[in-house]
Gaussian input, Z-matrix of N, CA and C with variables (Angstrom, degrees):
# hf/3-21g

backbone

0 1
 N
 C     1     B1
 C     2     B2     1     A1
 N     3     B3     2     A2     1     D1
 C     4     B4     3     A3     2     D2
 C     5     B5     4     A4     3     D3
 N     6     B6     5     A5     4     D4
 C     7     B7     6     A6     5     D5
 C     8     B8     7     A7     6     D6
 N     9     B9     8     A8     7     D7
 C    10    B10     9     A9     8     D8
 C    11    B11    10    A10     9     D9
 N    12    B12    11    A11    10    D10
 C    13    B13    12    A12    11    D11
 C    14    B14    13    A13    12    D12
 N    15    B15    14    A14    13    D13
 C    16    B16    15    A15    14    D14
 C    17    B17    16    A16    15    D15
 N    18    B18    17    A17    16    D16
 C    19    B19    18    A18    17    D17
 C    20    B20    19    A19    18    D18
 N    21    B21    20    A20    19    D19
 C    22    B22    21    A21    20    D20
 C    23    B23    22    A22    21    D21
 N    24    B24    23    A23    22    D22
 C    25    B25    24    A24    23    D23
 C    26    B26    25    A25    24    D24
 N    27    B27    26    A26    25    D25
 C    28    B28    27    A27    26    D26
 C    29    B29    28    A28    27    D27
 N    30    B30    29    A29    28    D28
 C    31    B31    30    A30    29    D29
 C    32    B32    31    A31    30    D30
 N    33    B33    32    A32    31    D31
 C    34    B34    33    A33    32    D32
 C    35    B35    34    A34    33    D33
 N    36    B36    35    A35    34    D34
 C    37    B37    36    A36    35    D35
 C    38    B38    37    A37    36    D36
 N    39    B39    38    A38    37    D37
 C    40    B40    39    A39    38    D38
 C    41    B41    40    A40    39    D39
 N    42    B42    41    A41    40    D40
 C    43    B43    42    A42    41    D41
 C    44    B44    43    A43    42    D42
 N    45    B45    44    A44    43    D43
 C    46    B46    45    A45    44    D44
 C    47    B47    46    A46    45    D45
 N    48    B48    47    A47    46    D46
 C    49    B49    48    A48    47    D47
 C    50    B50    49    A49    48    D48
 N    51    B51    50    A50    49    D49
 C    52    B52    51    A51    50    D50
 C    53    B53    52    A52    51    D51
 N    54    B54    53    A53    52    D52
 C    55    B55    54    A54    53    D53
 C    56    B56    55    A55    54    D54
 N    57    B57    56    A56    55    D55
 C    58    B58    57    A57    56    D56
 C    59    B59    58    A58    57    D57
 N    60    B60    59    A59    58    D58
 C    61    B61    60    A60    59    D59
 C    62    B62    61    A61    60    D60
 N    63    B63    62    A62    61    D61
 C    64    B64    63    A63    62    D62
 C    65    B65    64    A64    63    D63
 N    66    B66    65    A65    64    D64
 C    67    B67    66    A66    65    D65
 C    68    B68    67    A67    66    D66
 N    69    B69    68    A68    67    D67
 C    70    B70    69    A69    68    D68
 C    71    B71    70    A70    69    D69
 N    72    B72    71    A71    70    D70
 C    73    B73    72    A72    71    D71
 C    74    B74    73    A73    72    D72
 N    75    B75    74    A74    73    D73
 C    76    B76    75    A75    74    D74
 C    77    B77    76    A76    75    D75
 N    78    B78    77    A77    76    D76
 C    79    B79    78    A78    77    D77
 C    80    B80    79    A79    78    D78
 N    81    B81    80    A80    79    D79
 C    82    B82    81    A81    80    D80
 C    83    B83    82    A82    81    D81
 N    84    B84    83    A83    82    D82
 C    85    B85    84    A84    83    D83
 C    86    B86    85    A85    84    D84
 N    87    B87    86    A86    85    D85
 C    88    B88    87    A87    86    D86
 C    89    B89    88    A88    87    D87
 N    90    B90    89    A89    88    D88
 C    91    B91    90    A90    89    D89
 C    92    B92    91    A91    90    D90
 N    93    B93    92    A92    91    D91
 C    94    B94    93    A93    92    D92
 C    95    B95    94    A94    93    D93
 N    96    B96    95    A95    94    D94
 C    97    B97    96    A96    95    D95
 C    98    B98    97    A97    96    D96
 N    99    B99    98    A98    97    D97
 C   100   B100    99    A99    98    D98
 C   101   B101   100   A100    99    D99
 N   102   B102   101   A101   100   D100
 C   103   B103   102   A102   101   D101
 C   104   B104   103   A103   102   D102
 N   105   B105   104   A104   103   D103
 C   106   B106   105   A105   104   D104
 C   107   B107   106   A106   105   D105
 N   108   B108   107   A107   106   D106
 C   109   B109   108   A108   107   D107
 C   110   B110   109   A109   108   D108
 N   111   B111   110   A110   109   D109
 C   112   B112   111   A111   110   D110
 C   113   B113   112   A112   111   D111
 N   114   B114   113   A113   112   D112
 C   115   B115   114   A114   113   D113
 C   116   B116   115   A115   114   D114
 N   117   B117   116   A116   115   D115
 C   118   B118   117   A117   116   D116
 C   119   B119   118   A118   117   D117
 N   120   B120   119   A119   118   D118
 C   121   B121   120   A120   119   D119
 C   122   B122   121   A121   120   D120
 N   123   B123   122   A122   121   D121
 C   124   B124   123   A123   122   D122
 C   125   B125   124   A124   123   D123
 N   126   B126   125   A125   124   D124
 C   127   B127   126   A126   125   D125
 C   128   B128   127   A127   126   D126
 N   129   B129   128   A128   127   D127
 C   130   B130   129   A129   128   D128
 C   131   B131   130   A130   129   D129
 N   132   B132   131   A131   130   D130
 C   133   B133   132   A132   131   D131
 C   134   B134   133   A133   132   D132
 N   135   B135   134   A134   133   D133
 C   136   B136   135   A135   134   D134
 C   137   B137   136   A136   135   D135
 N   138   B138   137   A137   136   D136
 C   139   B139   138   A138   137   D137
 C   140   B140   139   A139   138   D138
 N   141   B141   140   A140   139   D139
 C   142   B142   141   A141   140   D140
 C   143   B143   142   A142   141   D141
 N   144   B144   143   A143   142   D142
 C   145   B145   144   A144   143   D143
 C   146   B146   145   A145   144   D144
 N   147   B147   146   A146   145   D145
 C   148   B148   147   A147   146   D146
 C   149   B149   148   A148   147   D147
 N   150   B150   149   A149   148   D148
 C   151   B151   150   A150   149   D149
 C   152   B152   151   A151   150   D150
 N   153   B153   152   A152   151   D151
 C   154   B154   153   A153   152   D152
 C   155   B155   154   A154   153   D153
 N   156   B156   155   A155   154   D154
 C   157   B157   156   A156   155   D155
 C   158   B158   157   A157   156   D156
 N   159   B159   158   A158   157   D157
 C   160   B160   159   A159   158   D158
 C   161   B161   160   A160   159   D159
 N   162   B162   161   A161   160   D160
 C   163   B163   162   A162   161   D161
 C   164   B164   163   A163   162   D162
 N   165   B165   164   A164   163   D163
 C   166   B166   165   A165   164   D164
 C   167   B167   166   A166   165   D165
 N   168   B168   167   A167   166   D166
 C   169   B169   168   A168   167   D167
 C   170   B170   169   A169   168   D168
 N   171   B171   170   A170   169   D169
 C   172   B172   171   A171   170   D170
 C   173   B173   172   A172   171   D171
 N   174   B174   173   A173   172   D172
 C   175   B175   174   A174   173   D173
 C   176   B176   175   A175   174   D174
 N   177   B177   176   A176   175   D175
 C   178   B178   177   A177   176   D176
 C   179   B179   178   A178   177   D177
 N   180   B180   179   A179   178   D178
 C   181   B181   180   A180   179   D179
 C   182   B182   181   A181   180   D180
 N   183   B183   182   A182   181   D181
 C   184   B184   183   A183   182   D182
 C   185   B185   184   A184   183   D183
 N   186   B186   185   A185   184   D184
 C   187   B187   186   A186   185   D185
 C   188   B188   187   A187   186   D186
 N   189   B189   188   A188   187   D187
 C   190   B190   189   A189   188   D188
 C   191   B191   190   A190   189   D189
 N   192   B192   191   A191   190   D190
 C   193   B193   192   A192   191   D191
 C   194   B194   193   A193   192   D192
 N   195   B195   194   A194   193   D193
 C   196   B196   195   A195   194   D194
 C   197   B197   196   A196   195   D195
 N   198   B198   197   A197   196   D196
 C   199   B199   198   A198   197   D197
 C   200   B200   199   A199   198   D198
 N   201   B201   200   A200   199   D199
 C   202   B202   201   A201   200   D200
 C   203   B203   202   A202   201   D201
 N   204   B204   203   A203   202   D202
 C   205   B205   204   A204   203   D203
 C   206   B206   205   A205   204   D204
 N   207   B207   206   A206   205   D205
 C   208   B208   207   A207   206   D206
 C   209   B209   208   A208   207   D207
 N   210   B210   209   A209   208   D208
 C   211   B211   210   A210   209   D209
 C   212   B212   211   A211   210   D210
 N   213   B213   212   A212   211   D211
 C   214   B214   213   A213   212   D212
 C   215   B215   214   A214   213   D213
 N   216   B216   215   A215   214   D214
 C   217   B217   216   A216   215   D215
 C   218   B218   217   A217   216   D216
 N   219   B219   218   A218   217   D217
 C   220   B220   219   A219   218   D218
 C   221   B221   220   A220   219   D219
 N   222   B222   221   A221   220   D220
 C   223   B223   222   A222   221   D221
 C   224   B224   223   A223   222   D222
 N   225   B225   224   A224   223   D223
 C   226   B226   225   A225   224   D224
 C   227   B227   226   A226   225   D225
 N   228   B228   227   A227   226   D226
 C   229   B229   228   A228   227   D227
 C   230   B230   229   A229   228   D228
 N   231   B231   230   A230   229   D229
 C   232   B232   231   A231   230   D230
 C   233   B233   232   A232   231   D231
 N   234   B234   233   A233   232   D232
 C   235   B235   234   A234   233   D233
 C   236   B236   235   A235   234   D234
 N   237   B237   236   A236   235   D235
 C   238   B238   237   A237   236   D236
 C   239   B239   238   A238   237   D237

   B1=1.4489
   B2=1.5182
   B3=1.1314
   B4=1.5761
   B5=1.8735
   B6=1.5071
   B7=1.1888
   B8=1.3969
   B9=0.9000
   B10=1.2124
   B11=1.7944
   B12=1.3433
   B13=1.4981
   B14=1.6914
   B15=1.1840
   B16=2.1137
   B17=1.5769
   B18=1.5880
   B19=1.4390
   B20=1.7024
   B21=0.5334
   B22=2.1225
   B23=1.4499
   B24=1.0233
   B25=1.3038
   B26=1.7801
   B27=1.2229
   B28=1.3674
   B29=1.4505
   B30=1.6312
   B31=1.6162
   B32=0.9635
   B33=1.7286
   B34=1.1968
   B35=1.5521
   B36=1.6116
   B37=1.5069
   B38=1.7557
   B39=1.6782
   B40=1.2694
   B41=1.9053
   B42=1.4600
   B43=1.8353
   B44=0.9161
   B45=1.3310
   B46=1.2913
   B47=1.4105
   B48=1.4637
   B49=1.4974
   B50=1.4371
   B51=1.1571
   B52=1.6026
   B53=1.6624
   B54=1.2645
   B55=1.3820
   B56=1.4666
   B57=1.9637
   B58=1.2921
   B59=1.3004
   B60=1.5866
   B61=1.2013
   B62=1.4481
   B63=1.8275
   B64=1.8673
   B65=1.8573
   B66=1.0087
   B67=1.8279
   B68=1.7164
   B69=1.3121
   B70=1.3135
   B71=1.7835
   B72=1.0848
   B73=1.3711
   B74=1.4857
   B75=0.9817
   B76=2.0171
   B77=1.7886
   B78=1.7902
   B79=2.3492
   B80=1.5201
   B81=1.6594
   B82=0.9395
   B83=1.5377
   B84=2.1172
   B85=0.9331
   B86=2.1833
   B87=1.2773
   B88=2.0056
   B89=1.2014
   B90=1.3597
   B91=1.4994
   B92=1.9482
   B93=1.3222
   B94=1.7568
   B95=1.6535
   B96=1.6754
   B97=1.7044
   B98=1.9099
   B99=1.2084
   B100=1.7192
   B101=1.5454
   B102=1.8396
   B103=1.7415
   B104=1.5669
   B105=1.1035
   B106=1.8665
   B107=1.8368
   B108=1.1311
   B109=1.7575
   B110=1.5493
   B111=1.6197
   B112=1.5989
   B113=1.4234
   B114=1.2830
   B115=1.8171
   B116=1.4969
   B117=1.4084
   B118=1.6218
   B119=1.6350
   B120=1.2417
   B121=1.3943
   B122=2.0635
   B123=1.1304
   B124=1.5736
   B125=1.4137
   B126=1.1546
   B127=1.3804
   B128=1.7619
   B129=1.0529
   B130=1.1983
   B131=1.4530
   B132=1.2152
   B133=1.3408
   B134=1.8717
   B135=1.3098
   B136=1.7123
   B137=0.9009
   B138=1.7804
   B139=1.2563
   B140=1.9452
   B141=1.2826
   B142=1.2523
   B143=1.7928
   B144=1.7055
   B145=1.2337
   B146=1.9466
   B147=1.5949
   B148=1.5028
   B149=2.0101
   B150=0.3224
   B151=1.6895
   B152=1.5797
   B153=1.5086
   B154=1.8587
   B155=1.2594
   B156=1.7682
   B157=1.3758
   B158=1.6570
   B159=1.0860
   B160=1.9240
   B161=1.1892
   B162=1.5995
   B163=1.6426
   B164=1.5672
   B165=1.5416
   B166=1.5213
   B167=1.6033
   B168=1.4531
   B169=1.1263
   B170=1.3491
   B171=1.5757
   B172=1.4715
   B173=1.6273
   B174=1.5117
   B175=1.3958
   B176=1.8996
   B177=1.3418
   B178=1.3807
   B179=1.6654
   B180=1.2139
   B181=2.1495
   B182=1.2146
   B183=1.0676
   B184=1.6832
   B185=2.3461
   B186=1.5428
   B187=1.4258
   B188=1.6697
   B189=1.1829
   B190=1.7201
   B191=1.5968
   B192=1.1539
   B193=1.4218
   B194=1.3372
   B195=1.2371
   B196=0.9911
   B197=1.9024
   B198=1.3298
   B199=1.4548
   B200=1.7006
   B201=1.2174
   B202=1.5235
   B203=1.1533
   B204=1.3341
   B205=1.3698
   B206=1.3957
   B207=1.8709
   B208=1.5455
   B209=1.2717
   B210=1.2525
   B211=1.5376
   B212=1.4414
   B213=1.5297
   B214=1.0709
   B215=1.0624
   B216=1.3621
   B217=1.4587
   B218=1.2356
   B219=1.2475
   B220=1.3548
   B221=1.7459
   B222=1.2855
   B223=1.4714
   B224=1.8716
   B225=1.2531
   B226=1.2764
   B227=1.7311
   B228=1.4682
   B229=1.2443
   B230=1.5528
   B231=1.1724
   B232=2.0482
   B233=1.6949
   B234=1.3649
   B235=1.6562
   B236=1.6265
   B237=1.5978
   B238=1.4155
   B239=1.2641
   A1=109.50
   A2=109.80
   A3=110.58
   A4=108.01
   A5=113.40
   A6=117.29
   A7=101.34
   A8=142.13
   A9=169.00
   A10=110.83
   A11=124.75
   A12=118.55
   A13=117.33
   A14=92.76
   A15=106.19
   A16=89.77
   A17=88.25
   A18=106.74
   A19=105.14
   A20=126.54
   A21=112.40
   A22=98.47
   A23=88.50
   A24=119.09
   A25=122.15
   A26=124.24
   A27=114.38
   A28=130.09
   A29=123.56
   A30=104.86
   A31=103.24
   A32=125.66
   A33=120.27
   A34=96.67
   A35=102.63
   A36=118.28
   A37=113.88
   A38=92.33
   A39=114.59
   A40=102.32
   A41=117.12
   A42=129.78
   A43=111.13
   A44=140.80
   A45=125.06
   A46=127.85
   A47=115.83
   A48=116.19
   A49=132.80
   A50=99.87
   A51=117.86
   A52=120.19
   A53=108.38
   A54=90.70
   A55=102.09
   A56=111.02
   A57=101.81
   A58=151.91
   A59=112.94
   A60=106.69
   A61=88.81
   A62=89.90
   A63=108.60
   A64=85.64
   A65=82.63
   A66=115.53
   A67=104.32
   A68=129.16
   A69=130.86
   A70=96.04
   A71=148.89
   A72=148.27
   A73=100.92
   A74=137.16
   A75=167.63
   A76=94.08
   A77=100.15
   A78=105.04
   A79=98.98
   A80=114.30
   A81=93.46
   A82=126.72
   A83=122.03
   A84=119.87
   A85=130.09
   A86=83.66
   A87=103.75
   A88=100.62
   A89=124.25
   A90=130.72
   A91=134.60
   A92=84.03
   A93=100.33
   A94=113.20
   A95=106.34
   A96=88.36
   A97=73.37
   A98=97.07
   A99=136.85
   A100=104.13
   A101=102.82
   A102=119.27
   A103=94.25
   A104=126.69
   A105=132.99
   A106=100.12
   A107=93.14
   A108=90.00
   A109=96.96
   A110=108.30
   A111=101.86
   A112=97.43
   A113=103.38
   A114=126.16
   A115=107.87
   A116=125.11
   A117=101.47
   A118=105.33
   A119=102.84
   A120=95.33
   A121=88.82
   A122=99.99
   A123=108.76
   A124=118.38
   A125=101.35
   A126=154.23
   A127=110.57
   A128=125.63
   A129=143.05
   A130=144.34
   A131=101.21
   A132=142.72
   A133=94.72
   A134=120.01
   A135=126.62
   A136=111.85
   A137=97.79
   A138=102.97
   A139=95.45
   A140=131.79
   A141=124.03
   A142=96.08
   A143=112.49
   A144=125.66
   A145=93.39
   A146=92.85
   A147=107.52
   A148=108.76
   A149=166.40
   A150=149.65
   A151=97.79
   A152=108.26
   A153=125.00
   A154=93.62
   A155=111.38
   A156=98.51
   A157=129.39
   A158=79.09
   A159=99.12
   A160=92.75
   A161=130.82
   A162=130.90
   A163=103.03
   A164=121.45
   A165=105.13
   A166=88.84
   A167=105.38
   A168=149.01
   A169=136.24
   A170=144.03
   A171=133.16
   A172=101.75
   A173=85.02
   A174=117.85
   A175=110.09
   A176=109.69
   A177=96.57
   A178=81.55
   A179=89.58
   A180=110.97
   A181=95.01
   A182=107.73
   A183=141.37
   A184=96.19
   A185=84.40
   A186=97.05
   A187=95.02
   A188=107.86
   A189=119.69
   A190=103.28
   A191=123.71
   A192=92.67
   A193=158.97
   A194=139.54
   A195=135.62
   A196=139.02
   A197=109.23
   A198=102.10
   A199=104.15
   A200=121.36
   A201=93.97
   A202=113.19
   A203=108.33
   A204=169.48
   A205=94.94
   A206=128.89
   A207=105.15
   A208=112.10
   A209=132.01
   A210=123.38
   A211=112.85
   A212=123.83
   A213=140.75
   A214=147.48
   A215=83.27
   A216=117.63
   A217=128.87
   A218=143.23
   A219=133.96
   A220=93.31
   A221=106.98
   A222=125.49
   A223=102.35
   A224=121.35
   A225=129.15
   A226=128.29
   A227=108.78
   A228=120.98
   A229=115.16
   A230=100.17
   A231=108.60
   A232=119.61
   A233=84.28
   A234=74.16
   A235=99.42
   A236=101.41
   A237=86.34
   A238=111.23
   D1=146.16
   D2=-172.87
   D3=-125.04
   D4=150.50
   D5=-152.38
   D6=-131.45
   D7=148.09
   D8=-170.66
   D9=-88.13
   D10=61.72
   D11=-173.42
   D12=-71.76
   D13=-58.32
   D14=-179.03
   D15=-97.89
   D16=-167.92
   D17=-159.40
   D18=-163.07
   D19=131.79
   D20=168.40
   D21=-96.23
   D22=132.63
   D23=166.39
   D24=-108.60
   D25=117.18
   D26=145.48
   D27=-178.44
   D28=-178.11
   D29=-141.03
   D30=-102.27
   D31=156.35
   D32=-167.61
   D33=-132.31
   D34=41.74
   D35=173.45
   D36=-152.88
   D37=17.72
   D38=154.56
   D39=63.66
   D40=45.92
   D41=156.26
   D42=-84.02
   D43=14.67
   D44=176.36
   D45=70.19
   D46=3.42
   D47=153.10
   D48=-72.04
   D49=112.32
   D50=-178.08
   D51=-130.03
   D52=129.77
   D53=176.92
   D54=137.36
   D55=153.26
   D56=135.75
   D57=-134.29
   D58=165.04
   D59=-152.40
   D60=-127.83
   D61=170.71
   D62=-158.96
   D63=-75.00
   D64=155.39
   D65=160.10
   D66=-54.05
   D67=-57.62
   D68=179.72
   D69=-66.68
   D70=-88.77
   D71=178.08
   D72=-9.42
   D73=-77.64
   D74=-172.04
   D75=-38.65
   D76=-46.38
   D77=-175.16
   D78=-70.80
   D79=-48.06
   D80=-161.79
   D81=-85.07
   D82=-24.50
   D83=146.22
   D84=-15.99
   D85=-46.35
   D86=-169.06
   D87=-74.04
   D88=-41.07
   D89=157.85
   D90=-48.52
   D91=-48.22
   D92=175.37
   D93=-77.53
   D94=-48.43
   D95=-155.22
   D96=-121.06
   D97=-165.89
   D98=-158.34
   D99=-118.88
   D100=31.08
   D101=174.99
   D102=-67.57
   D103=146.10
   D104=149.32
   D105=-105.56
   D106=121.88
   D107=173.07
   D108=-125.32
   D109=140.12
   D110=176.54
   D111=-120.63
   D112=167.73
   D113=157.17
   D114=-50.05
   D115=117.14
   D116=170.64
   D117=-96.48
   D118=79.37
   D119=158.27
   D120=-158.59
   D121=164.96
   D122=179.79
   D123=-63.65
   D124=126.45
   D125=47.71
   D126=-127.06
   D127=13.87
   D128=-160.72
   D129=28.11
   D130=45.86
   D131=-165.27
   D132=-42.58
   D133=145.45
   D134=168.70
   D135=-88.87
   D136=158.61
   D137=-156.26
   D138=-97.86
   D139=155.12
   D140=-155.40
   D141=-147.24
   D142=116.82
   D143=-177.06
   D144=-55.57
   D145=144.51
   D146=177.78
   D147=-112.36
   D148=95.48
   D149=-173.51
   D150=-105.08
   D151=132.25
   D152=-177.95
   D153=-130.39
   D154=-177.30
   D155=162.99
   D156=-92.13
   D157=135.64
   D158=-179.19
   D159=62.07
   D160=36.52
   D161=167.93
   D162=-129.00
   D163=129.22
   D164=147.78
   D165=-130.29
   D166=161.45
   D167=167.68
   D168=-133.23
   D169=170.23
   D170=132.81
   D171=-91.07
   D172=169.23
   D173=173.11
   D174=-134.64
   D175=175.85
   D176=-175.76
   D177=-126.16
   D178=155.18
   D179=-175.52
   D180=-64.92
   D181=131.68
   D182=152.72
   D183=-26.64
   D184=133.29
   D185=-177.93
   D186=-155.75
   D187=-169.25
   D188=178.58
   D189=-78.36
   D190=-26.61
   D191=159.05
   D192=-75.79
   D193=160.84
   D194=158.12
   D195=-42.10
   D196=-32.80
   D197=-179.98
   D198=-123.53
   D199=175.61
   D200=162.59
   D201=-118.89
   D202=142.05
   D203=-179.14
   D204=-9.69
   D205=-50.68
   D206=173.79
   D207=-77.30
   D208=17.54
   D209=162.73
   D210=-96.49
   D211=22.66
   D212=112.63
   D213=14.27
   D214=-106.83
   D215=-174.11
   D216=-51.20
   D217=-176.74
   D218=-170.20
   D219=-100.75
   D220=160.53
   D221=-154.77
   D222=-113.05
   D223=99.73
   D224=158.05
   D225=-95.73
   D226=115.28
   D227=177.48
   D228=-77.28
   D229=135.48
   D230=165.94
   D231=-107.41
   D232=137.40
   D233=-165.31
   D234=-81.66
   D235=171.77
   D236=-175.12
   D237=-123.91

């Protein structure tokens, strides 16, 4: 099974976010400030802090599809 660790991030209103960052960094940002981060791909659904146990993550908001939306995205490997 494969997991979703980082994420890219960046602004398309020109703040200077670039980069990527972990999945845990991304919950707790969504938690602290009044950031909106979306999926860039259609319909661009937000991205929405998850907290489990001894897990956080995002998720992307509920839309007409079926899976969510960063399982998507195109798939980058790290070597290890």
């Amino acid at each position: 099974m494969e997991t979703i660790v980082r994420i890219h991030l960046f602004s398309t209103s020109g703040e200077g976010i670039s980069g990527w960052y972990y999945k845990e960094d991304i919950n707790e940002w969504l938690h602290e400030n009044s950031y909106k981060i979306v999926v860039y791909i259609d319909p661009y659904p937000e991205l929405i802090p998850v907290d489990g146990d001894h897990v956080k993550y995002v998720r992307s908001s509920k839309d007409d599809t079926e899976e969510d939306n960063l399982l998507k995205l195109d798939i980058y490997y790290e070597k290890q």
